[in-house]
Structures are given as structure tokens and as C-alpha cells.
C-alpha positions as CSV (number, residue, x, y, z in Angstrom):
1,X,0.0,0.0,0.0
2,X,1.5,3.0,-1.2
3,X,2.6,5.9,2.0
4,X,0.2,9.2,1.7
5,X,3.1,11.9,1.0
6,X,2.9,15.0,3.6
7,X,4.5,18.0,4.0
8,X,7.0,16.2,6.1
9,X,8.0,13.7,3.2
10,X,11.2,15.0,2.0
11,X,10.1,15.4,-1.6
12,X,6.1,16.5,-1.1
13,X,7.0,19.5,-3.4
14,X,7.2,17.8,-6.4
15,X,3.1,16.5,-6.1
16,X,2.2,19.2,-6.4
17,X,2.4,23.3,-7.7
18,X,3.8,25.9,-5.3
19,X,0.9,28.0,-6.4
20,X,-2.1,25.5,-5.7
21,X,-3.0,24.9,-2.3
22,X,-4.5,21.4,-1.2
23,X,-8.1,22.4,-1.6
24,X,-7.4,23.3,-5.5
25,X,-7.3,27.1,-5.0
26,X,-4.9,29.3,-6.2
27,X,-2.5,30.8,-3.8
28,X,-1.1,34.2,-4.5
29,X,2.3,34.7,-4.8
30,X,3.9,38.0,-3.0
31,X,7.0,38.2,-3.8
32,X,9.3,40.6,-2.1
33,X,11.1,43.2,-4.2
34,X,14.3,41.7,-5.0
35,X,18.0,43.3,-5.0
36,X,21.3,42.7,-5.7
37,X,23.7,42.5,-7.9
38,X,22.8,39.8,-10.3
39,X,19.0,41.8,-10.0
40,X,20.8,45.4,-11.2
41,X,22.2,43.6,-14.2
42,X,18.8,41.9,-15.3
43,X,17.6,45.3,-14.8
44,X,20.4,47.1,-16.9
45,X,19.4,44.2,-19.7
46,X,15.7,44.5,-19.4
47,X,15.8,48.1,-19.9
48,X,17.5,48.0,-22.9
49,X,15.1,45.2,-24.6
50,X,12.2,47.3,-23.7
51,X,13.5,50.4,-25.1
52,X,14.4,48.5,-28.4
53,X,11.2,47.2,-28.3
54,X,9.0,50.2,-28.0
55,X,11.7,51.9,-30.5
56,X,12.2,49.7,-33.0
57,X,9.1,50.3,-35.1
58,X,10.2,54.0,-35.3
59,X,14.1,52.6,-36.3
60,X,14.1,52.7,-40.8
61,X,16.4,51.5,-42.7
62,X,16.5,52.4,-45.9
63,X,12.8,53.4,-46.1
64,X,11.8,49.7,-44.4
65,X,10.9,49.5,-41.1
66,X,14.0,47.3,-38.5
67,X,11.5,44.5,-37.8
68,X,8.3,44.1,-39.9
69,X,6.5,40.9,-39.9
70,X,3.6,41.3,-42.2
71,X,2.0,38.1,-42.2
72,X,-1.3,39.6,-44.2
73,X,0.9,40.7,-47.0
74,X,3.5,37.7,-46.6
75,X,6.8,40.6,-46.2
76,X,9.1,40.0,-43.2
77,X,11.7,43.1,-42.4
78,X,14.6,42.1,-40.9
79,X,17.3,44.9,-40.2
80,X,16.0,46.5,-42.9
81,X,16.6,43.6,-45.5
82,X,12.8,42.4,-47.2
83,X,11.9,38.9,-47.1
84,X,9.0,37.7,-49.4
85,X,7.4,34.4,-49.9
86,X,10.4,33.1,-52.3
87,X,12.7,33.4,-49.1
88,X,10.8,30.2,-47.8
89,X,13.9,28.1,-47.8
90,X,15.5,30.8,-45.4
91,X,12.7,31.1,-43.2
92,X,12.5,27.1,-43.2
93,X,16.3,26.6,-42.3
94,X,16.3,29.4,-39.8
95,X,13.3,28.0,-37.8
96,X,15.4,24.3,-37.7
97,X,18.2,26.3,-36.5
98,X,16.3,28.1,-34.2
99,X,15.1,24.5,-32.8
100,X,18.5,23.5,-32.6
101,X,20.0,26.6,-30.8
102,X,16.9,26.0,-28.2
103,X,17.5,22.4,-27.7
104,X,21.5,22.8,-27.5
105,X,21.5,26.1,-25.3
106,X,19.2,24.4,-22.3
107,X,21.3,21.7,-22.4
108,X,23.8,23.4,-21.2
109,X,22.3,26.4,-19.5
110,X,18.5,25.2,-18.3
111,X,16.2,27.9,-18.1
112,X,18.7,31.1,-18.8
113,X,16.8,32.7,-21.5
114,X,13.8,32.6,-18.5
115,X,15.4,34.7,-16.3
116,X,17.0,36.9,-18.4
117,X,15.5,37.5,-21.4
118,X,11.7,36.2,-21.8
119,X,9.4,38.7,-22.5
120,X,7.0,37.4,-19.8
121,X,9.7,38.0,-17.1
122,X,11.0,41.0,-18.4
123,X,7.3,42.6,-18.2
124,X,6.5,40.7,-15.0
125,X,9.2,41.9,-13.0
126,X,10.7,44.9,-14.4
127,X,7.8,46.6,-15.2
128,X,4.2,44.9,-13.5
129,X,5.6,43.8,-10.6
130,X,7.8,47.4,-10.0
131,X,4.0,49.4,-10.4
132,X,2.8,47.2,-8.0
133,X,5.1,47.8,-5.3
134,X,4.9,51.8,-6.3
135,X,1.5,52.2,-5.9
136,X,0.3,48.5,-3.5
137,X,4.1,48.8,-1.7
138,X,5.4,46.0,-0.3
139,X,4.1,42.2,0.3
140,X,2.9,42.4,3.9
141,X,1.0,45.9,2.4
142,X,-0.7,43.8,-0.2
143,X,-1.8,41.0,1.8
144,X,-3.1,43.5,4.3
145,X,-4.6,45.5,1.0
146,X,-6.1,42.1,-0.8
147,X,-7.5,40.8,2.8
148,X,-9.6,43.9,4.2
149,X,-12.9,45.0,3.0
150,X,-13.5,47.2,0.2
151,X,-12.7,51.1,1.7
152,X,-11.7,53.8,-0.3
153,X,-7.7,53.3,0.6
154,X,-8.5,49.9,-1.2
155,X,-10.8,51.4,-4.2
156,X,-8.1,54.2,-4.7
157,X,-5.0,52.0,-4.9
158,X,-6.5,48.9,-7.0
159,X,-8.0,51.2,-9.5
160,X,-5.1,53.0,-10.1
161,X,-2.9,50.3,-10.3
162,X,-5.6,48.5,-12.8
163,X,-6.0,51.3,-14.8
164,X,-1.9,51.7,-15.4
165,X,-2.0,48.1,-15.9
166,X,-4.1,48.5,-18.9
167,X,-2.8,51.7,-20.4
168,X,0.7,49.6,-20.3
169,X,-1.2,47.0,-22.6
170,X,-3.0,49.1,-24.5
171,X,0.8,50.7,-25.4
172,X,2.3,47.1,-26.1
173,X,-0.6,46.2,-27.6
174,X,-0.1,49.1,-30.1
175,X,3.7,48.2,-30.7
176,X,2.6,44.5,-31.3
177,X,0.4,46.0,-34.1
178,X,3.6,48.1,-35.3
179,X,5.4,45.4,-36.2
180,X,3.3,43.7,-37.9
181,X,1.3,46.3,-40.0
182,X,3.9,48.7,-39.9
183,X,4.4,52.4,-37.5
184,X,3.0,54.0,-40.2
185,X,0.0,52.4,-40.4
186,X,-0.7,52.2,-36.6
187,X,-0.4,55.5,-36.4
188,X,-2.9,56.3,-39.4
189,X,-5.7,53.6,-37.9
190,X,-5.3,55.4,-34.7
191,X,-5.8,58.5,-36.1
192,X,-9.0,57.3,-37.9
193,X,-11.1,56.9,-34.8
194,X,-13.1,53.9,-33.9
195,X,-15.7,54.8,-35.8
196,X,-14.0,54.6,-39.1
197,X,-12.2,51.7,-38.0
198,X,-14.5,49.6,-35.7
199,X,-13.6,46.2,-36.3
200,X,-9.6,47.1,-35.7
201,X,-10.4,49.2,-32.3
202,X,-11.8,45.9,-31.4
203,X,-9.3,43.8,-32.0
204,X,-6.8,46.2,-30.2
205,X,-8.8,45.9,-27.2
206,X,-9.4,42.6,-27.5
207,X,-5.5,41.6,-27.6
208,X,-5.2,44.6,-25.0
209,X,-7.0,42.6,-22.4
210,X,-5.4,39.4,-23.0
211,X,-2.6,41.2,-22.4
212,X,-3.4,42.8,-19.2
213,X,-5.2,39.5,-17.9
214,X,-1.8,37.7,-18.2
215,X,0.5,40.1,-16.4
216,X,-2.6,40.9,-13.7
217,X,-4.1,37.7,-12.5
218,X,-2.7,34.7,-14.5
219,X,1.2,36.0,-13.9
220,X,3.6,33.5,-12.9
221,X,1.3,30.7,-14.0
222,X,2.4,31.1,-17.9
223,X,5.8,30.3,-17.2
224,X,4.7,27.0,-14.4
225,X,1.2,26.3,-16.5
226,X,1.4,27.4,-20.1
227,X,4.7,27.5,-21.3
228,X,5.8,24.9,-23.5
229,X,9.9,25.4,-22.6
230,X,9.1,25.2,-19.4
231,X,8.1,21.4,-20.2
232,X,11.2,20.6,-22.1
233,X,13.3,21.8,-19.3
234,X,12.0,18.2,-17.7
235,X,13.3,17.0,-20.8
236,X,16.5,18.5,-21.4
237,X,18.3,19.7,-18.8
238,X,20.5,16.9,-17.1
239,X,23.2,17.0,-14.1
240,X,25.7,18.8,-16.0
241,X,23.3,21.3,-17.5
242,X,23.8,25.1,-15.8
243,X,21.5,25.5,-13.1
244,X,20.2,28.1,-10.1
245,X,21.0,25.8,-7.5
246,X,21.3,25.6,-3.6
247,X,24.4,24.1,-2.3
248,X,23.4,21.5,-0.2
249,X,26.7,19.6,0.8
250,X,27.4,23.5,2.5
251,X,24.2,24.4,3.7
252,X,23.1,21.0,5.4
253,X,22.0,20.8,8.0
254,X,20.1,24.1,8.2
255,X,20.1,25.6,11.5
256,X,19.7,29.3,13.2
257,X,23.1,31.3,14.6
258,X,23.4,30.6,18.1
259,X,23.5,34.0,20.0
260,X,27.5,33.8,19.7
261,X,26.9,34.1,16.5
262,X,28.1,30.4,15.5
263,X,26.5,27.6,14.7
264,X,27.3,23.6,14.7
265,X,24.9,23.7,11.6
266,X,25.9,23.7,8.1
267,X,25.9,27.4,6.3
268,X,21.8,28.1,5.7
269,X,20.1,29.8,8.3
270,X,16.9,28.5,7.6
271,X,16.4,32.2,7.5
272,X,13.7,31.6,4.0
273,X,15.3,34.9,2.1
274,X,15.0,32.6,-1.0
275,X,12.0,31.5,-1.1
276,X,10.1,35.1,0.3
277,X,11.8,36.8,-3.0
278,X,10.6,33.7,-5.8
279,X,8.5,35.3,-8.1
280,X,6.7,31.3,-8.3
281,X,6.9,30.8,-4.9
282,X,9.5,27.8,-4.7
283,X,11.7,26.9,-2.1
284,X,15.3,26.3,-3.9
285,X,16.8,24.4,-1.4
286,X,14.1,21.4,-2.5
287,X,16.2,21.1,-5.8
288,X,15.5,21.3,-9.3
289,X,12.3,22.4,-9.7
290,X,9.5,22.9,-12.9
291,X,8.4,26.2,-11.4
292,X,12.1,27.5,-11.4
293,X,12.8,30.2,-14.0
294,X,16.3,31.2,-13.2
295,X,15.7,34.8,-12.4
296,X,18.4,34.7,-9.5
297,X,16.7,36.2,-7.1
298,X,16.9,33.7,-4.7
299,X,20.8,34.1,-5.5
300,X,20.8,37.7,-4.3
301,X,19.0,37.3,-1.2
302,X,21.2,34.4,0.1
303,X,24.5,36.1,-0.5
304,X,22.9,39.2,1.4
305,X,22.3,37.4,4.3
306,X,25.5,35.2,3.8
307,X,27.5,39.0,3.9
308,X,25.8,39.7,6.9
309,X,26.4,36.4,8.9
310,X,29.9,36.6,7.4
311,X,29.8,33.4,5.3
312,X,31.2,33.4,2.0
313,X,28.6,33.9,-0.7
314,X,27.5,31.2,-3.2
315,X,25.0,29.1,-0.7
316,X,23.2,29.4,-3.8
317,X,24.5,29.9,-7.5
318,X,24.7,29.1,-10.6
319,X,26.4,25.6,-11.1
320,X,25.5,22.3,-12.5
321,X,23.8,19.8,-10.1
322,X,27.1,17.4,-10.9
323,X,29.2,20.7,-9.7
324,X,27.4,21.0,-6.5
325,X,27.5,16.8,-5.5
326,X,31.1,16.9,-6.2
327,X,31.9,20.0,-4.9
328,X,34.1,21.3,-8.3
329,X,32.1,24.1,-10.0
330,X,31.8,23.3,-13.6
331,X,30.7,26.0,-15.4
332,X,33.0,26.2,-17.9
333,X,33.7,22.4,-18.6
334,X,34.5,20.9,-22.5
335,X,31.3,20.0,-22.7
336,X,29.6,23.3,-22.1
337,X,32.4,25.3,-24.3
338,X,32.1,22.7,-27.2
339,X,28.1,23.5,-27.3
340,X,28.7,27.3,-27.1
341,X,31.2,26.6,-30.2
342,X,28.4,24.7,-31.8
343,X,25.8,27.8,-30.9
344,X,28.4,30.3,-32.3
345,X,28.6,28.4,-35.6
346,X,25.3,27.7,-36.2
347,X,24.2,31.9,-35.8
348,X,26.5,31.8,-38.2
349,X,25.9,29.8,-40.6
350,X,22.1,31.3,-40.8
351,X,23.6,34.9,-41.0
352,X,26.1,33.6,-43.9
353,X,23.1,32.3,-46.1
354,X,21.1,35.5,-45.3
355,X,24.4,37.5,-46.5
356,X,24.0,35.4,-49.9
357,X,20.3,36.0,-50.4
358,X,20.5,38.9,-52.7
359,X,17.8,41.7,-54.3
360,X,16.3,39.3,-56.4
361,X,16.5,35.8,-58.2
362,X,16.2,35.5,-62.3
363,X,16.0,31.9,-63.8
364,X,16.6,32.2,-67.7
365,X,15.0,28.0,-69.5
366,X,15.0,27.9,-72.8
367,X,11.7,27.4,-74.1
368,X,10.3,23.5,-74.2
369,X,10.6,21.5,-77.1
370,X,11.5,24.7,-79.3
371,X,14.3,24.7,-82.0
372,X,16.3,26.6,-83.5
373,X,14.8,29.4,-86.2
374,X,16.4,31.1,-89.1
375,X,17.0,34.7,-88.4
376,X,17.9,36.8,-91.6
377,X,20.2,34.7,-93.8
378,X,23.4,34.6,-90.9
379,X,21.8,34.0,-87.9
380,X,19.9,31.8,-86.1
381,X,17.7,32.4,-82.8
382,X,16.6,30.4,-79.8
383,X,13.1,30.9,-77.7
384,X,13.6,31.5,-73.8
385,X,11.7,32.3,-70.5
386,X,12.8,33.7,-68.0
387,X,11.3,34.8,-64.6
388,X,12.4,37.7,-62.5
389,X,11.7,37.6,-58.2
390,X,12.1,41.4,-57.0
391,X,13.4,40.7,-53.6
392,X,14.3,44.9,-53.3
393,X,12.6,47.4,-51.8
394,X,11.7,49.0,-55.2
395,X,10.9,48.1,-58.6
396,X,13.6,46.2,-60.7
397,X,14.2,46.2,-63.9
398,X,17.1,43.8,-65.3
399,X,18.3,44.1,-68.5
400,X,19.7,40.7,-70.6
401,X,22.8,40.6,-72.7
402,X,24.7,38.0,-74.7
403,X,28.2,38.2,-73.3
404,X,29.8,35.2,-75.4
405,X,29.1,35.2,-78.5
406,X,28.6,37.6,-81.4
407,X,24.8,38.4,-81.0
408,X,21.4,40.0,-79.2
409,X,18.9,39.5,-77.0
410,X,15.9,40.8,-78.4
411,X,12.0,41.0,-75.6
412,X,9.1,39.6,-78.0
413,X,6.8,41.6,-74.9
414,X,8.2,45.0,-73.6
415,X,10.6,44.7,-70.7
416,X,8.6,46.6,-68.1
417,X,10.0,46.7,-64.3
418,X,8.9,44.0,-61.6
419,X,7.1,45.5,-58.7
420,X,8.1,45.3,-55.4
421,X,7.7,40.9,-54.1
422,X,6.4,40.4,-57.2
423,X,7.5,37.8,-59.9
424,X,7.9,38.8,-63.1
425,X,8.2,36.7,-66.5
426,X,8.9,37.5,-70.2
427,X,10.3,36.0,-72.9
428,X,13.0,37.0,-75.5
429,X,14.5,35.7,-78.5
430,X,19.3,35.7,-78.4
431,X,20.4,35.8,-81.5
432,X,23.5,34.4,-82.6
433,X,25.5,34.7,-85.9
434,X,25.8,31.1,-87.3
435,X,29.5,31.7,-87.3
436,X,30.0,31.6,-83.7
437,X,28.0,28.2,-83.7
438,X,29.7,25.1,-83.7
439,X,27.8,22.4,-82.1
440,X,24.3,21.2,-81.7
441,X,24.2,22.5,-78.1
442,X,26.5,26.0,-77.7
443,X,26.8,26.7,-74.0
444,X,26.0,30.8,-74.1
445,X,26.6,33.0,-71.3
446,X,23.8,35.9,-70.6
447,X,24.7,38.6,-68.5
448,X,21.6,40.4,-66.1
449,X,22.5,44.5,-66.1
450,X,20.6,46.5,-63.3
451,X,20.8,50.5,-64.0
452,X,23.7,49.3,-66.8
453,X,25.9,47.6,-64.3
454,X,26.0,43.8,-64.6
455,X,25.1,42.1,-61.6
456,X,25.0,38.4,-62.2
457,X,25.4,36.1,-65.1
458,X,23.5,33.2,-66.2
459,X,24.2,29.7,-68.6
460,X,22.8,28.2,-71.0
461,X,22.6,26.4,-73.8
462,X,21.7,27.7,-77.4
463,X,20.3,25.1,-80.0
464,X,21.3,24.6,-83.1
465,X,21.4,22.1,-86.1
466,X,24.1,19.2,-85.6
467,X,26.7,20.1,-88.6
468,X,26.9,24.0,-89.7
469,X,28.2,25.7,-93.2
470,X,30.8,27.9,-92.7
């Protein structure tokens, strides 16, 4: 008969969520404000991704937005440089990348990116969470604010907090839009008023409130319900992966200072720093955890308290789970350098093929099952297609020219420009004087001229009869 785990059973946490109390209710995490140094340098990062965030639709390059990703009109803007539909190949080997970079970076650093740079941290804590204590203050103020009655102390404070909540969204709600329609085109919706634009004032809000619902109520719960990395963490990481982790071997037994000052325990107080800071409201010392997102606050409070019971810091740290059993911190081991290597190579080996793609693509086929046709009495002429992919930011117009042998290219249709992602196809007649001719099959050489600079060149063949008179 199997033993009914309770909160005395050494590993009880991992039945159930911090967040969810016995009875199936939620219980609300309130986390104290967090300091430090590792939380100065989050901050220092997070501030710069939101300002590039909220920026970055104003940033042009070259008349293109930095970032557009136009799903609607199938154009993706990145740093300026157009992707259209014909990019698929790019798009479809970046994504695989992508996968790979994922899979190989928590491998060897867990749940990094979490703590550091996921959006839903980076608005949780740097910018939710820091209104919150501004207006609510600290945790004991917001259990005393969420418990009493409805007063006007109460009314004041969650009203105003709501309502800066949801002007926040509202704003990230708008630069969502920007980078996918475009700045230009938020701004000219916006200016149009909801009555001349009903249905898109809708959807704004709409999006708006999901937006504010996440970082209001549901919170911490994306990253321990509804996050999908979270899940492969379980998956990934192993004993040598890079880890937020409590030194046990040091901190075991746990035990208060005596009033000397000493103690016969190991380092940790018992003294809970960690766990009152967790934005999920796990207790690191239980071990790797689903709910743990890296965000080393639990780090900072332990080596405060560590400085102040003069005990050297790392109680906590980063390490891998094999650094902490064996007491050798392995941060830097050949295996984690030889997957950075592999990380460094494969951004870029993406970046190299986007360096190839170029302003646009031309295939040149001579036409199917066409010969050769007599053209005047000393030349003969071959029938091709060709199709032009504008890849630029403007409309192209490529001009064809025979560059190995004596002869023309000559449009049966006008040559007109190709618009912007737009493919454009034509077919011309080249020319050759039978004298340069002196097979069945000549390889030719065409070269592709933008504003009468040549630009690429393209083979080919150029059909003629098997034996020629000379």
C-alpha cells in the first residue's frame, strides 16, 4: 500500500504546484522586491530590450521598417533587409536552427533565457511587478490591502494600479500591431477613430486585455502552466546542464546562529530569504524544480544574508547539479564550451546564407521543345523564359545581354519593371550569328545588367542544327 506523501515527506514539493493549495485554490504569490547584484544587471538588460522594443518600429532602414513581420501581405523586415514568400527556404532553415540553438542552449544552461531575457519575465518583473510595489508597496502591504474589506484606501490604490495596468497593454498592444502592419499604419488607424475603424479598435482591445489578464491575475502561472519550454526543461536539462542551485553539501544541516553568533549547523540559516523573493513561490533548497525560472533572485537574497552572517557567498549559485554533488564548479567544462562553439557556428551559418540571399533571383530556361529558327540569312535564334523575383525594396528592372558570343537579346513583350515581391516573367529571342556556332548545343553566357551595371550572369545552352556551313 502506497505511503500518503505529507509536508514532512522530504520530496512532497514535487506532487504538487507551489501556487495551488491542497483544496485546488490558487495561492497568490507576493514576492518581495528583490535586490542585488545579479537583479541590477537583469535590470540594466531589461531596460534595454524594452527600449528597443518600443523603439524599434520608429528605427528605418532604408525606407523599411528594422523588424516588420507582415503576415497579411507575406513581407518579413529584418534589419532593414525584405523577405518575401520566395525566401521560404531561409525562413524554413532558420526555424530548424532556431530548434537546434533551443535544444543545445538548455542543455547546457537550463532555463537562462527565462530569467533573463523572456518577455513574460521582463514585463512581469521589471515593469508589473515594479507598479505594484509603487503604488500597493510591499508584500505584507498587499496581503493587508487584498484581505480587508472594500474602503476607499483599497478602491483608490487597485484602481489605479488596474488602470496603469491596462494603459501599459494598451501601449504594447499598439507596438505589437507596429510590427506587424507597420508604424505608419498604426499610427494612421489610430488616427482614424473607432468609428471609421470599428472592427480594428476591437481587436486592439481585445488583444489589450489578454494582455493585461496575463500580467494581472494569471502572472507567474504562464511560465509553471502554459509554457511549453518550461516542459522541455524536464526534458532536457541533465546533471551537467547550468542551473540556479542551492548548495546543499554547504548548507546542510540548516540551522539558526546561536546567540555567539556560530552555529554547529551547516551554512543556511533556515532564514527563507530565498524563497520570500521567488517570483513562483518555490523553495530552492528542495532542488530542481518545474516552477524555477532562473531569475536569481533567490541568488541575491542568500548572498545578502550570507554577507551579513559573514559566510562566504555562493549558498546558492549558478552551477551544474554534478558541480554541487562533487563540490568542483563546472561552469566552464569541454562539454559546455564545445556546445557554445556549436551555438556560435550555427548563428552563423544562418547569418552567412542571409548574407548570400541577394535583391532578387532570375532563372533564364529555354523554351520546351523549341528549336532553333532562321534569323535573316546569318543568324539563327533560340526561344527562352525567364522569370524575375524582386526581392528589393523597389521596382527592378534587369536588362539581358549575350556576353559570349557575337549576338542579341531581343523582348518579344516590352521589358517593363517588376514590382516590389512580385515575380515577373517575359520571354526574348538571343540571336547568334551562325559563325560563332559550332555544335548542336553551344553553351551561351547571358549577363543580367541593373541600371547598366552587370550584376549576375547566367548559362545556358543555345540550339542549333548538328553540322553547320561555314
Amino acid at each position: 500500500m502506497e505511503t500518503k506523501k505529507t509536508k514532512n515527506t522530504p520530496d512532497y514539493f514535487r506532487d504538487k504546484l507551489s501556487t495551488v493549495a491542497n483544496d485546488g485554490k490558487r495561492i497568490w504569490i507576493y514576492a518581495k522586491k528583490a535586490s542585488g547584484k545579479l537583479f541590477n544587471q537583469r535590470k540594466i538588460l531589461a531596460i534595454i530590450l524594452l527600449a528597443i522594443f518600443y523603439i524599434g518600429p520608429f528605427i528605418k532602414i532604408g525606407n523599411e521598417p528594422i523588424m516588420l513581420f507582415d503576415v497579411l501581405q507575406r513581407k518579413f523586415v529584418i534589419f532593414g533587409i525584405v523577405f518575401w514568400p520566395q525566401d521560404f527556404h531561409l525562413i524554413l532553415l532558420s526555424f530548424i536552427t532556431l530548434i537546434v540553438f533551443i535544444v543545445l542552449f538548455t542543455v547546457i544552461y537550463g532555463r537562462l533565457f527565462c530569467g533573463w531575457v523572456c518577455p513574460q519575465t521582463i514585463f512581469m518583473e521589471f515593469v508589473f511587478r515594479q507598479i505594484e510595489y509603487l503604488i500597493e508597496g510591499g508584500p505584507a502591504n498587499q496581503r493587508r490591502l487584498d484581505s480587508q474589506p472594500m474602503n476607499f484606501e483599497k478602491f483608490i490604490k487597485k484602481s489605479t494600479k488596474h488602470t496603469v495596468f491596462f494603459i501599459i497593454a494598451l501601449i504594447t498592444s499598439a507596438t505589437f500591431l507596429a510590427y506587424i502592419i507597420g508604424i505608419d499604419n498604426v499610427i494612421d488607424f489610430l488616427s482614424e477613430g473607432p468609428f471609421n475603424n470599428t472592427a480594428g479598435y476591437i481587436g486592439l482591445i481585445i488583444f489589450s486585455g489578454v494582455f493585461y489578464f496575463v500580467f494581472a491575475f494569471f502572472r507567474e502561472q504562464v511560465c509553471t502552466i502554459a509554457c511549453p519550454y518550461g516542459r522541455l526543461q524536464g526534458v532536457l536539462v541533465d546533471d551537467k546542464s547550468i542551473i540556479v542551485g542551492y548548495d546543499y553539501k554547504r548548507g546542510e544541516p540548516r540551522g539558526p546562529l546561536d546567540k555567539s553568533g556560530l552555529s554547529k549547523n551547516g551554512d543556511c540559516i533556515d532564514c527563507n530569504a530565498c524563497v520570500v523573493v521567488c517570483p513562483t513561490g518555490i523553495d530552492i533548497r528542495n532542488g530542481t524544480q518545474l516552477e524555477c525560472i532562473n531569475c536569481t533572485a533567490c541568488i541575491d537574497a542568500c548572498n545578502s544574508v550570507m554577507d551579513r552572517v559573514k559566510k562566504p557567498r555562493g549558498l546558492i549559485r549558478y552551477d551544474s547539479e554534478k558541480g554541487i554533488e562533487t563540490g568542483k564548479k563546472s561552469i566552464f567544462n569541454t562539454r559546455s564550451v564545445a556546445y557554445s562553439v556549436v551555438l556560435v557556428l550555427l548563428l552563423f551559418f544562418v547569418g552567412y546564407l542571409f548574407m548570400l540571399r541577394g535583391d532578387f533571383e532570375s532563372t533564364i530556361l529555354r523554351a520546351r521543345g523549341s528549336l532553333y529558327q532562321n534569323y535573316g540569312a546569318d543568324s539563327l535564334s533560340n526561344i527562352y523564359n525567364f522569370n524575375l523575383v524582386n526581392k528589393s525594396s523597389q521596382p527592378l528592372k534587369i536588362e539581358y545581354k549575350l556576353e559570349s558570343q557575337n549576338g542579341r537579346v531581343k523582348h518579344i513583350q516590352e521589358n517593363i519593371p517588376v514590382e516590389v515581391g512580385e515575380v515577373g516573367k517575359g520571354t526574348f529571342l538571343i540571336i547568334i550569328d551562325k559563325n560563332d556556332l559550332n555544335s548542336s548545343n553551344t553553351p551561351i553566357v547571358i549577363g543580367l545588367y541593373k541600371d547598366d551595371i552587370k550584376v549576375d550572369t547566367y548559362e545556358s545552352t543555345f540550339v542549333g542544327p548538328g553540322s553547320l556551313d561555314k
